[in-house]
Each structure stands twice: as structure tokens, then as C-alpha cells.
PDB file of N, CA, C and O in Angstrom, chain B, residues numbered from 101:
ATOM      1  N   UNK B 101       0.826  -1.197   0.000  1.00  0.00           N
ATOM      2  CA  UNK B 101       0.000   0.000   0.000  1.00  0.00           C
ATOM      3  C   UNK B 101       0.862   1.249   0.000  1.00  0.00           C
ATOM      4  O   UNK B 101       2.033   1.226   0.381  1.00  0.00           O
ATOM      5  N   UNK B 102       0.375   2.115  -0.348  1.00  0.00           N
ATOM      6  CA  UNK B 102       0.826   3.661  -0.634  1.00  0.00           C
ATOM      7  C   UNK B 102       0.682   4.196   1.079  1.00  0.00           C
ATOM      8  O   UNK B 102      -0.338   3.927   1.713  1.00  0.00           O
ATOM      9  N   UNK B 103       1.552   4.782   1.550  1.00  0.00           N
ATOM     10  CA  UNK B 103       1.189   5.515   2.804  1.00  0.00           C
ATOM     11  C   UNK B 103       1.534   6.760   2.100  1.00  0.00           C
ATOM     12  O   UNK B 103       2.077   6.624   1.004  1.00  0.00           O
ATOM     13  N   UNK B 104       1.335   7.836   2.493  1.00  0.00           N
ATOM     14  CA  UNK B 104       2.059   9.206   2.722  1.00  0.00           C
ATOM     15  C   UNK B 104       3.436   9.036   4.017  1.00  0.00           C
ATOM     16  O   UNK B 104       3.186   8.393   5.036  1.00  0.00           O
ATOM     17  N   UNK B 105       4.322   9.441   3.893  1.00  0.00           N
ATOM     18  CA  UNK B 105       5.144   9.807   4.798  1.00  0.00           C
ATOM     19  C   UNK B 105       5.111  10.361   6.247  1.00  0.00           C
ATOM     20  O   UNK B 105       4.491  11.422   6.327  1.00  0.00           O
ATOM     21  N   UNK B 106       5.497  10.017   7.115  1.00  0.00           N
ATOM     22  CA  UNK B 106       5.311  10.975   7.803  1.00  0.00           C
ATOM     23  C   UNK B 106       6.271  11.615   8.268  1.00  0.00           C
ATOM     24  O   UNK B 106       7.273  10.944   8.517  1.00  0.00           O
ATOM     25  N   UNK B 107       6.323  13.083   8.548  1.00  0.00           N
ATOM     26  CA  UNK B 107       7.176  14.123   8.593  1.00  0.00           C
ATOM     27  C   UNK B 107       7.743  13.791  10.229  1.00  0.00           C
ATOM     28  O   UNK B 107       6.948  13.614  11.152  1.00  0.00           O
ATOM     29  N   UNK B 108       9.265  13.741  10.409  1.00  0.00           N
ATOM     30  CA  UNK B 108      10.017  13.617  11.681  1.00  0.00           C
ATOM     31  C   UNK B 108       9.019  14.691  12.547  1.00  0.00           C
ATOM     32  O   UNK B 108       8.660  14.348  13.673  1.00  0.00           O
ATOM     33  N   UNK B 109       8.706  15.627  12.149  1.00  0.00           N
ATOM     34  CA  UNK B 109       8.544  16.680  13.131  1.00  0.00           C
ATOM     35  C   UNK B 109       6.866  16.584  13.438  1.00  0.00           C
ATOM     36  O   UNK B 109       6.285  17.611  13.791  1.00  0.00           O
ATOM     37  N   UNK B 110       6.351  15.706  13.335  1.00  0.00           N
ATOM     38  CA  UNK B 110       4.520  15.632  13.580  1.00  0.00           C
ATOM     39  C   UNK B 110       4.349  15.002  14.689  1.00  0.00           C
ATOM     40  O   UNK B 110       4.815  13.867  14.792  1.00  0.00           O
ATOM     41  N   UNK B 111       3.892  15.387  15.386  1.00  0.00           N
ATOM     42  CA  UNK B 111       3.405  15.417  16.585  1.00  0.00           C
ATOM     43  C   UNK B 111       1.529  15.431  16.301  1.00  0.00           C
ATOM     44  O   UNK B 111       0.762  15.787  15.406  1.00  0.00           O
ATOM     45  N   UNK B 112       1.424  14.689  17.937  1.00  0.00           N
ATOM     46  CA  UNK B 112      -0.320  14.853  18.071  1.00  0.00           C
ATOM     47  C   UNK B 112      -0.132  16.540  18.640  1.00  0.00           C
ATOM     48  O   UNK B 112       0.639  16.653  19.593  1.00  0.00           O
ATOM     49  N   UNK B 113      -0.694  17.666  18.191  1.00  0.00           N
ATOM     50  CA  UNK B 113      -0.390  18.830  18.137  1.00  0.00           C
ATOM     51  C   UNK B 113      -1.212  19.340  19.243  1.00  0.00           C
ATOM     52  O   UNK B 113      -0.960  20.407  19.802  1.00  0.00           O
ATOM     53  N   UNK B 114      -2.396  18.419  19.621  1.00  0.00           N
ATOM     54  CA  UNK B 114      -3.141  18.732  20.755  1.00  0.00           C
ATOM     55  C   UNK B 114      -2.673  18.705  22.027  1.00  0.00           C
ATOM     56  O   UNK B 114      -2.957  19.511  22.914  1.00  0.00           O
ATOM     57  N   UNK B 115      -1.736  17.489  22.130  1.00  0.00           N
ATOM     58  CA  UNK B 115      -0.650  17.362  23.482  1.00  0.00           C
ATOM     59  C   UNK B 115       0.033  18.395  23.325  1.00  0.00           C
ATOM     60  O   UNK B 115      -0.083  19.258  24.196  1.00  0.00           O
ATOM     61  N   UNK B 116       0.790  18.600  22.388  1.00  0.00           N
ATOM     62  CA  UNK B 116       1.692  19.871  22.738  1.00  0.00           C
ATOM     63  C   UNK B 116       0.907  21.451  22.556  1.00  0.00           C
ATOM     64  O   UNK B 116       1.393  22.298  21.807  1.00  0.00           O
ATOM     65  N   UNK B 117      -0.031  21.636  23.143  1.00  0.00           N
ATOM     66  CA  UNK B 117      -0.498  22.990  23.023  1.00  0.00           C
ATOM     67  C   UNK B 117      -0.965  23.296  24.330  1.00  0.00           C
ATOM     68  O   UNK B 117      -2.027  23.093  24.918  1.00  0.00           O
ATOM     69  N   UNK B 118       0.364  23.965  24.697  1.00  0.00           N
ATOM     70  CA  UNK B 118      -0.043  24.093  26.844  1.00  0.00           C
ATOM     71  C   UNK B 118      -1.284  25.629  26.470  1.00  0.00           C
ATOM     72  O   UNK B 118      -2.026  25.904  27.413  1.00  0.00           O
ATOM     73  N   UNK B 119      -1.405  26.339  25.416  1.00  0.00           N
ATOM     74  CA  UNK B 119      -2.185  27.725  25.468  1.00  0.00           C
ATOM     75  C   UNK B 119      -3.445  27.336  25.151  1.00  0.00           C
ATOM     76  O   UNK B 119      -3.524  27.199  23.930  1.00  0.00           O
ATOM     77  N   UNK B 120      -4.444  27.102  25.693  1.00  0.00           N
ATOM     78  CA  UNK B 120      -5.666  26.747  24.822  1.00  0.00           C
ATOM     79  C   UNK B 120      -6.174  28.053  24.030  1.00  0.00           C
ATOM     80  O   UNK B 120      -7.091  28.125  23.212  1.00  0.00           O
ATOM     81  N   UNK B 121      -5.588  28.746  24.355  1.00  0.00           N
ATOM     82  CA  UNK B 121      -6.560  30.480  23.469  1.00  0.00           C
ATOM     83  C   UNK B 121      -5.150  30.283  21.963  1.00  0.00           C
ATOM     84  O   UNK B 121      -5.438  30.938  20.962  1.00  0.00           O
ATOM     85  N   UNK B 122      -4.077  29.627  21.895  1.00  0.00           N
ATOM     86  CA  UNK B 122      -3.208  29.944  20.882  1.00  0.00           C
ATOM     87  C   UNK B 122      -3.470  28.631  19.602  1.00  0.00           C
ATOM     88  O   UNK B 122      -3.198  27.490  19.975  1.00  0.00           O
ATOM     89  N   UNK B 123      -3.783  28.740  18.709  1.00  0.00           N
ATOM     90  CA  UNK B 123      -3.850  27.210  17.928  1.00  0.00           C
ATOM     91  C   UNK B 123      -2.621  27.073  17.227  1.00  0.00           C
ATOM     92  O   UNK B 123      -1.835  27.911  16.786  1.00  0.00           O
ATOM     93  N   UNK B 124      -2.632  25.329  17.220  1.00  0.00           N
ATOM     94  CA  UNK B 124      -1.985  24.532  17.271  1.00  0.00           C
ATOM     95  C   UNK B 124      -2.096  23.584  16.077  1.00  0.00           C
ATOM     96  O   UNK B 124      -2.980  22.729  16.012  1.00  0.00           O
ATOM     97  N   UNK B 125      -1.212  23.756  15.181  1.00  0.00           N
ATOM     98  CA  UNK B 125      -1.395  22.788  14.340  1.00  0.00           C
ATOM     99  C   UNK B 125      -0.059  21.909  14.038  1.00  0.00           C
ATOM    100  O   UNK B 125       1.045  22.269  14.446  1.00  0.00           O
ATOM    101  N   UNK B 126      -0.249  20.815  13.343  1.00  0.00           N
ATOM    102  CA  UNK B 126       0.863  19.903  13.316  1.00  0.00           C
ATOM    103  C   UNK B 126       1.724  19.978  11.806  1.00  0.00           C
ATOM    104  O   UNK B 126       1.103  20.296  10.793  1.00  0.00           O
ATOM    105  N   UNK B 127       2.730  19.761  11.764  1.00  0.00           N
ATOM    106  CA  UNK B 127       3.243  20.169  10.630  1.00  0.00           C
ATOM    107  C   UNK B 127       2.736  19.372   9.509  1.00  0.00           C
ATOM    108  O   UNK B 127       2.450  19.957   8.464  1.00  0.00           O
ATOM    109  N   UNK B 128       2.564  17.864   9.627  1.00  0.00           N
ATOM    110  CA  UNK B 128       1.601  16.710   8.878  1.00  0.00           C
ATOM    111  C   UNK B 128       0.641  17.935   8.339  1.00  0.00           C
ATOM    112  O   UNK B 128       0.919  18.259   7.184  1.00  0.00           O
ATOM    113  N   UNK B 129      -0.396  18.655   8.920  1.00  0.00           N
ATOM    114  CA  UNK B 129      -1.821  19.227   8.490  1.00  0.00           C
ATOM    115  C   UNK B 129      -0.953  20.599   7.573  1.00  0.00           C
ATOM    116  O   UNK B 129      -1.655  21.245   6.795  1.00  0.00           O
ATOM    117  N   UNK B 130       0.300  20.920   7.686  1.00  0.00           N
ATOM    118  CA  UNK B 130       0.611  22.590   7.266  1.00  0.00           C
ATOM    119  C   UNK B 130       1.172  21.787   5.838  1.00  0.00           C
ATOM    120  O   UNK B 130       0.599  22.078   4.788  1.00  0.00           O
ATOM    121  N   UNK B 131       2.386  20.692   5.804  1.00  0.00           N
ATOM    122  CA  UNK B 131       3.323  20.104   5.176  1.00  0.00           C
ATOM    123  C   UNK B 131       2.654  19.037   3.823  1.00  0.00           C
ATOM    124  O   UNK B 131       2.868  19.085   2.612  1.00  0.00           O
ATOM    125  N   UNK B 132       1.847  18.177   4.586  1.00  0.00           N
ATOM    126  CA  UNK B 132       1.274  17.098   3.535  1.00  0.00           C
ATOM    127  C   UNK B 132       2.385  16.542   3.182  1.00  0.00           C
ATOM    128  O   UNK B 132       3.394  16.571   3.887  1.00  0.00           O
ATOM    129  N   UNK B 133       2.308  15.957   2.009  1.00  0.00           N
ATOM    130  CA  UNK B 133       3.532  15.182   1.038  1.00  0.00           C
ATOM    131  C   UNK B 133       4.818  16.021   0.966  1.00  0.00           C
ATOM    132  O   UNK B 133       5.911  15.456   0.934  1.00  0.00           O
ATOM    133  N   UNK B 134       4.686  17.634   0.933  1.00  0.00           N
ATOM    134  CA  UNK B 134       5.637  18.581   0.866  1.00  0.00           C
ATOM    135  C   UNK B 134       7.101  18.833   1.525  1.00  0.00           C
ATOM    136  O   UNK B 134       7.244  18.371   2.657  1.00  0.00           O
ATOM    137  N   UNK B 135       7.834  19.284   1.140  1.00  0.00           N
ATOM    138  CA  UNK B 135       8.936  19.543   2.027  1.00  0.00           C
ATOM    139  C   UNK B 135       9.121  20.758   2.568  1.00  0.00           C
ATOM    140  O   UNK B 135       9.792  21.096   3.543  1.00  0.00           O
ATOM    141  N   UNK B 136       8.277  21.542   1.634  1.00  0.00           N
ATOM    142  CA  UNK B 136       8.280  22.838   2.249  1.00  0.00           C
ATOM    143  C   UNK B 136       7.009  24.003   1.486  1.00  0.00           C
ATOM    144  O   UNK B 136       6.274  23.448   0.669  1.00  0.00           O
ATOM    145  N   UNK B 137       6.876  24.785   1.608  1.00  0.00           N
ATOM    146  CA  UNK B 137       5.697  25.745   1.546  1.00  0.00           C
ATOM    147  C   UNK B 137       5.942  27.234   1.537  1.00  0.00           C
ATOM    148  O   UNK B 137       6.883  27.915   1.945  1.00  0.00           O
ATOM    149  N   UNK B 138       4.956  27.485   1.026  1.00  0.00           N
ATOM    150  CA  UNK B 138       5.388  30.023   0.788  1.00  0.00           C
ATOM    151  C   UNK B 138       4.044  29.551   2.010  1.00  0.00           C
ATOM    152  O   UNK B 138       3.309  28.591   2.242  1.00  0.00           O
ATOM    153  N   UNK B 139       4.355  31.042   2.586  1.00  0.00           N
ATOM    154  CA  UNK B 139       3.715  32.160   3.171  1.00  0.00           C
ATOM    155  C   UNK B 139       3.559  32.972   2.737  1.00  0.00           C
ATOM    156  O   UNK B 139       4.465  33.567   2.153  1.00  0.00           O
ATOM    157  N   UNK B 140       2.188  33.463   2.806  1.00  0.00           N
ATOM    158  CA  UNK B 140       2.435  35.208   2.512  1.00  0.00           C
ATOM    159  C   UNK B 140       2.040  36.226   4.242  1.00  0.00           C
ATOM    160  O   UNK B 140       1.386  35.947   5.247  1.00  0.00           O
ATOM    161  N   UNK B 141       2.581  37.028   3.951  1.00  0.00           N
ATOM    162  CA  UNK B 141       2.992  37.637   5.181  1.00  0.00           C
ATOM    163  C   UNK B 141       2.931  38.934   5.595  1.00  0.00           C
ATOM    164  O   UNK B 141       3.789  39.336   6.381  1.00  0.00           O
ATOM    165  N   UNK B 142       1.751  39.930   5.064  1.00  0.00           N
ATOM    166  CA  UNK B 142       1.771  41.440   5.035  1.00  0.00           C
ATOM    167  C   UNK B 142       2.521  41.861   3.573  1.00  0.00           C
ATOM    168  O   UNK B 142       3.388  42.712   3.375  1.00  0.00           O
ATOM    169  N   UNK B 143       1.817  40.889   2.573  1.00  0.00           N
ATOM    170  CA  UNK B 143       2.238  41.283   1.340  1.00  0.00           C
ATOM    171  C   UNK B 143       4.035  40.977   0.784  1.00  0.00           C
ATOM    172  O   UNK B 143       4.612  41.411  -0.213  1.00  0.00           O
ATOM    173  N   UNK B 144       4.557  40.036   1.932  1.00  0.00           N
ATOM    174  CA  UNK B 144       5.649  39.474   1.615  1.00  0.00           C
ATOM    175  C   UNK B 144       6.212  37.898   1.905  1.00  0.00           C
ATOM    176  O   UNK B 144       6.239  37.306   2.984  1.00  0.00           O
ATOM    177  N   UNK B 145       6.572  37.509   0.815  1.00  0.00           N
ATOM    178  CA  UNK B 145       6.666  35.701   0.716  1.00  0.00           C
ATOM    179  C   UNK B 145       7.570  35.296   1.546  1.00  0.00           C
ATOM    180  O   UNK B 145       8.631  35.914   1.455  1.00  0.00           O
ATOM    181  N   UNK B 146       7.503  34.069   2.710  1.00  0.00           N
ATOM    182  CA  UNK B 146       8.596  33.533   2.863  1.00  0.00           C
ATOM    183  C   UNK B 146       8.739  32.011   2.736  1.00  0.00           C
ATOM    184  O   UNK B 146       7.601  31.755   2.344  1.00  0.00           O
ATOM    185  N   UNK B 147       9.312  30.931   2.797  1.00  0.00           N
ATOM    186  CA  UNK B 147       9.602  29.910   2.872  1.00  0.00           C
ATOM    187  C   UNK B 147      10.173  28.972   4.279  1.00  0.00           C
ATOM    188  O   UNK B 147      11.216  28.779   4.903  1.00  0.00           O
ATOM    189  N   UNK B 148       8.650  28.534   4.291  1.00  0.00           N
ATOM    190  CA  UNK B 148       9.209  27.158   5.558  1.00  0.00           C
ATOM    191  C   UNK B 148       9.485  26.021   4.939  1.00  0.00           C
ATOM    192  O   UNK B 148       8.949  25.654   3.893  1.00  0.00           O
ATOM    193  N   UNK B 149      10.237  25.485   5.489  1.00  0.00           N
ATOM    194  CA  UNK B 149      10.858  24.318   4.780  1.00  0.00           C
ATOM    195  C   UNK B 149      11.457  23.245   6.105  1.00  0.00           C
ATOM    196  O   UNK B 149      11.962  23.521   7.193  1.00  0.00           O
ATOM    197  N   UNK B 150      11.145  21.970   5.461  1.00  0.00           N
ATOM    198  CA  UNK B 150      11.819  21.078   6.697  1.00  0.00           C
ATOM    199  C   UNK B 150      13.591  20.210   6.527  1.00  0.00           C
ATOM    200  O   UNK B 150      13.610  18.981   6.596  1.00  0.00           O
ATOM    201  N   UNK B 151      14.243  20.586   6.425  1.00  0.00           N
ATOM    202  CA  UNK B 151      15.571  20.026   6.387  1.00  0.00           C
ATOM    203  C   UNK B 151      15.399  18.789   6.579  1.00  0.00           C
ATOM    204  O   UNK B 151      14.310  18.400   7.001  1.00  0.00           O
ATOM    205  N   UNK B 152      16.709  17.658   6.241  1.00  0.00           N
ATOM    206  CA  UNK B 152      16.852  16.449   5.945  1.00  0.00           C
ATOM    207  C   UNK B 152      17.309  15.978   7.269  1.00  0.00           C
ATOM    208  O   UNK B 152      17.448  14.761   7.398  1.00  0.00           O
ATOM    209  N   UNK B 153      17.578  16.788   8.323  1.00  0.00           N
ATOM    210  CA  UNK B 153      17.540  16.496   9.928  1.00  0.00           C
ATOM    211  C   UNK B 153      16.003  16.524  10.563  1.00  0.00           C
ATOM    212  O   UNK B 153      15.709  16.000  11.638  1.00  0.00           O
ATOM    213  N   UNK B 154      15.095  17.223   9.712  1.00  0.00           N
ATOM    214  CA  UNK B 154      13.987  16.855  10.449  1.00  0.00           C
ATOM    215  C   UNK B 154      13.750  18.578  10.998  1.00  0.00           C
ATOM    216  O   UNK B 154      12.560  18.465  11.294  1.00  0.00           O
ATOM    217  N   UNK B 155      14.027  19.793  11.263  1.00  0.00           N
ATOM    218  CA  UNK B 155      14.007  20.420  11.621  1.00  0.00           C
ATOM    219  C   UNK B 155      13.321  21.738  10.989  1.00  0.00           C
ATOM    220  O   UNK B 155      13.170  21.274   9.859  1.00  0.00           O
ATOM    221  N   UNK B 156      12.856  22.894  10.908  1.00  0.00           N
ATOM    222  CA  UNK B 156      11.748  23.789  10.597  1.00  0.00           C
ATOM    223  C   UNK B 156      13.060  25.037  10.238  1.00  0.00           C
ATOM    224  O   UNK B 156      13.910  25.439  11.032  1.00  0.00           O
ATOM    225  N   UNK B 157      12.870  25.450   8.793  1.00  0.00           N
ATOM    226  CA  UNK B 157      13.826  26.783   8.291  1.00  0.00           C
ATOM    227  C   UNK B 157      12.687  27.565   8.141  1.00  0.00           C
ATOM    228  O   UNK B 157      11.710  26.826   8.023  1.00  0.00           O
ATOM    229  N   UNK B 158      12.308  29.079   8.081  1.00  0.00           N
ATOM    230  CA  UNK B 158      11.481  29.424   7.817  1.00  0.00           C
ATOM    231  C   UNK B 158      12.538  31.211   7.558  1.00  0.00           C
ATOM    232  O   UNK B 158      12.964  32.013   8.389  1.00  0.00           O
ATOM    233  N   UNK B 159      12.606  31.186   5.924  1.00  0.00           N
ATOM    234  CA  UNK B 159      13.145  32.242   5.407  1.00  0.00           C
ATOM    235  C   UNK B 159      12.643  33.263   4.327  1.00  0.00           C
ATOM    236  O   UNK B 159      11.715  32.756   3.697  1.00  0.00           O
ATOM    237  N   UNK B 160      12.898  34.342   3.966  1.00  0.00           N
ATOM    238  CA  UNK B 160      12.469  35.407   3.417  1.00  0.00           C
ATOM    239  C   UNK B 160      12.922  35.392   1.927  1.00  0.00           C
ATOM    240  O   UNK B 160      12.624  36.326   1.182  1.00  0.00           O
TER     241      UNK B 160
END
């Protein structure tokens, strides 16, 4: 069978959210199949991206 991957960095996102007023999402729900993704940001792009350690870049 086909799985999707799952990303080093996914977590159940509900455990880790000590703020209940702040949301919480998991990188699985932001990422999908992806390695990385644009933002837009007050009319300016940036790039999150997950490195081959598993870890979150998020640049301009």
C-alpha cells in the first residue's frame, strides 16, 4: 500500500499545546507530502521548509 510519509517533526499537536486560546497545528496538516511551503505575510513571501535532519527553516 501507498502511505504518505510521515514528517520527523509531527506530533499529536493537541498534546503539545499548553495555550488553549493559541492554535496549534501539526506540521503533517501545514506540510502534507511537501517539504516545504510560501507564506504570505503582510504582502511578503517567505519559505518554511523542513531540512533532511527533520528540523523547521522558515526564510524570506
Amino acid at each position: 500500500m501507498n502511505k504518505t510519509p510521515e514528517h520527523p517533526l509531527a506530533s499529536d499537536a493537541a498534546t503539545k499545546n499548553t495555550d488553549p486560546d493559541t492554535p496549534c497545528i501539526s506540521s503533517n496538516q501545514l506540510f502534507g507530502a511537501c517539504r516545504q511551503l510560501q507564506i504570505l505575510h503582510q504582502g511578503e513571501t517567505y519559505t518554511l521548509r523542513i531540512t533532511h535532519r527533520g528540523k523547521l527553516i522558515l526564510t524570506k
